[in-house]
C-alpha positions as CSV (number, residue, x, y, z in Angstrom):
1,X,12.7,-14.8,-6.2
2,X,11.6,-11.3,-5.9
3,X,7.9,-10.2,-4.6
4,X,5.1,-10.2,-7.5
5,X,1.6,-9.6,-7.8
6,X,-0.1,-12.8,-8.4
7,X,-3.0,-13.0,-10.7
8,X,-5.0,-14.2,-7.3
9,X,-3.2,-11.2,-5.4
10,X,-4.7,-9.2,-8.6
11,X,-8.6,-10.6,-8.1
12,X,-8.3,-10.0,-4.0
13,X,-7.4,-6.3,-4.4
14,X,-10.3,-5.8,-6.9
15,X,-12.6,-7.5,-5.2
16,X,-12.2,-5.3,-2.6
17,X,-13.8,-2.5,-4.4
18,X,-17.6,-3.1,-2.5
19,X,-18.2,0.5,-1.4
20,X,-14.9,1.1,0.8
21,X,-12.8,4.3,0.3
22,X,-9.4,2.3,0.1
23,X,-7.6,-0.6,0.9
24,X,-3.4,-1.4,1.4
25,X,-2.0,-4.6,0.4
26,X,0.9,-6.0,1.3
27,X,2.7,-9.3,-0.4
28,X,6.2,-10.9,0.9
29,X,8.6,-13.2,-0.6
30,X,10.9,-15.2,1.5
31,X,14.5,-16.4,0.3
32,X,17.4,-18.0,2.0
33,X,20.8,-16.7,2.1
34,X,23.2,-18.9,4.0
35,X,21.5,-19.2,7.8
36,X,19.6,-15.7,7.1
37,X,15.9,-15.6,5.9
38,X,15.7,-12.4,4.1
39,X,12.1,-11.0,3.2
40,X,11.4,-8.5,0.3
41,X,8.1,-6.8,0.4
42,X,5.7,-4.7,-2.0
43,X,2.6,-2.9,-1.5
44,X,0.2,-0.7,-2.9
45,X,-2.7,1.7,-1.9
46,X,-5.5,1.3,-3.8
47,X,-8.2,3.8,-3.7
48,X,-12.0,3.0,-5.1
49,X,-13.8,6.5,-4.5
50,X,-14.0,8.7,-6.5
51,X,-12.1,6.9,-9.0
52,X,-10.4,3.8,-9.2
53,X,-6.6,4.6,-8.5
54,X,-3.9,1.8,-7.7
55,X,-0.7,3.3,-6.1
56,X,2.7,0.9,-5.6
57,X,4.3,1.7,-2.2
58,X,8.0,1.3,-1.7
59,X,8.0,-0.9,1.5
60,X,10.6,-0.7,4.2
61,X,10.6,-1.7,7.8
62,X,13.4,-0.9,10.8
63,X,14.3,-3.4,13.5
64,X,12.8,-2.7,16.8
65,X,9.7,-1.6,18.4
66,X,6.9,1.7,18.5
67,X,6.7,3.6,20.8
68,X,3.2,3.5,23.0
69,X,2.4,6.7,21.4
70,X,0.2,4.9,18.9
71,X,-2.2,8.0,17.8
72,X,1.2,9.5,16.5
73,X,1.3,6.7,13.7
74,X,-2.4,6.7,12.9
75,X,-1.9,10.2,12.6
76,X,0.9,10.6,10.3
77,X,-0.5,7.3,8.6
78,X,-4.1,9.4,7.6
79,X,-1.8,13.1,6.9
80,X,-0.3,11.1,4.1
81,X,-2.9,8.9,3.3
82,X,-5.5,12.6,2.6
83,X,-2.1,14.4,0.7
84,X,-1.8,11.0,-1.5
85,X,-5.2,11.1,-2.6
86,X,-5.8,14.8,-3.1
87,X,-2.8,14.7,-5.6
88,X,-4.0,11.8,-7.2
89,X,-7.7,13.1,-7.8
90,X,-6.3,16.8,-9.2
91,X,-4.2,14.8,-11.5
92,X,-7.0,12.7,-12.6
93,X,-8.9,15.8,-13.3
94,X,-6.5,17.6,-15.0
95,X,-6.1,14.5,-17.4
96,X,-9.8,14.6,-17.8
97,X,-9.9,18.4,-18.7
C-alpha cells in the first residue's frame, strides 16, 4: 500500500496551528517484498503565519551517515525553508490582488 494522509494524520497537522510559524510532517508506509522491507514516505510543510499554507514534500533519503558538520544541515534546512515561504506568501498576494 502506498503512504496516505489519514483523516487522524489530517486533525494532528491542523491542530498544530496554536501560534507556531510552521511545522513538517512526515508519514511512512511499510511493505514487504520478498526478505526486503521497503518504506515509502511523504511529507509536507505546513506554514500557519501569515497564512495558512500546506506544502507536499517529495521525500527521499540516502544510505549512510552525516557528517559532524551539523550547522551545515540546519543551515541549508532554514535557506530553503525562508525561499519556500517567501514564494509562497508573494504568490498568495498576487492571488489576492
Amino acid at each position: 500500500m502506498s503512504c496516505f494522509w489519514s483523516g487522524t494524520d489530517d486533525n494532528a497537522r491542523k491542530s498544530l496551528n496554536d501560534g507556531r510559524f510552521m511545522a513538517f510532517a512526515v508519514v511512512t508506509a511499510y511493505s514487504k517484498k520478498g526478505d526486503d522491507i521497503e518504506v515509502d514516505y511523504k511529507g509536507c510543510v505546513n506554514f500557519y503565519k501569515p497564512y495558512n499554507i500546506e506544502i507536499d514534500c517529495d521525500m527521499y533519503y540516502e544510505d549512510g551517515y552525516l557528517d559532524d558538520d551539523y550547522n551545515k544541515y540546519i543551515d541549508e534546512y532554514i535557506k530553503t525553508r525562508d525561499e519556500i515561504f517567501e514564494e509562497k506568501v508573494k504568490a498568495k498576494q498576487d492571488e489576492m490582488n
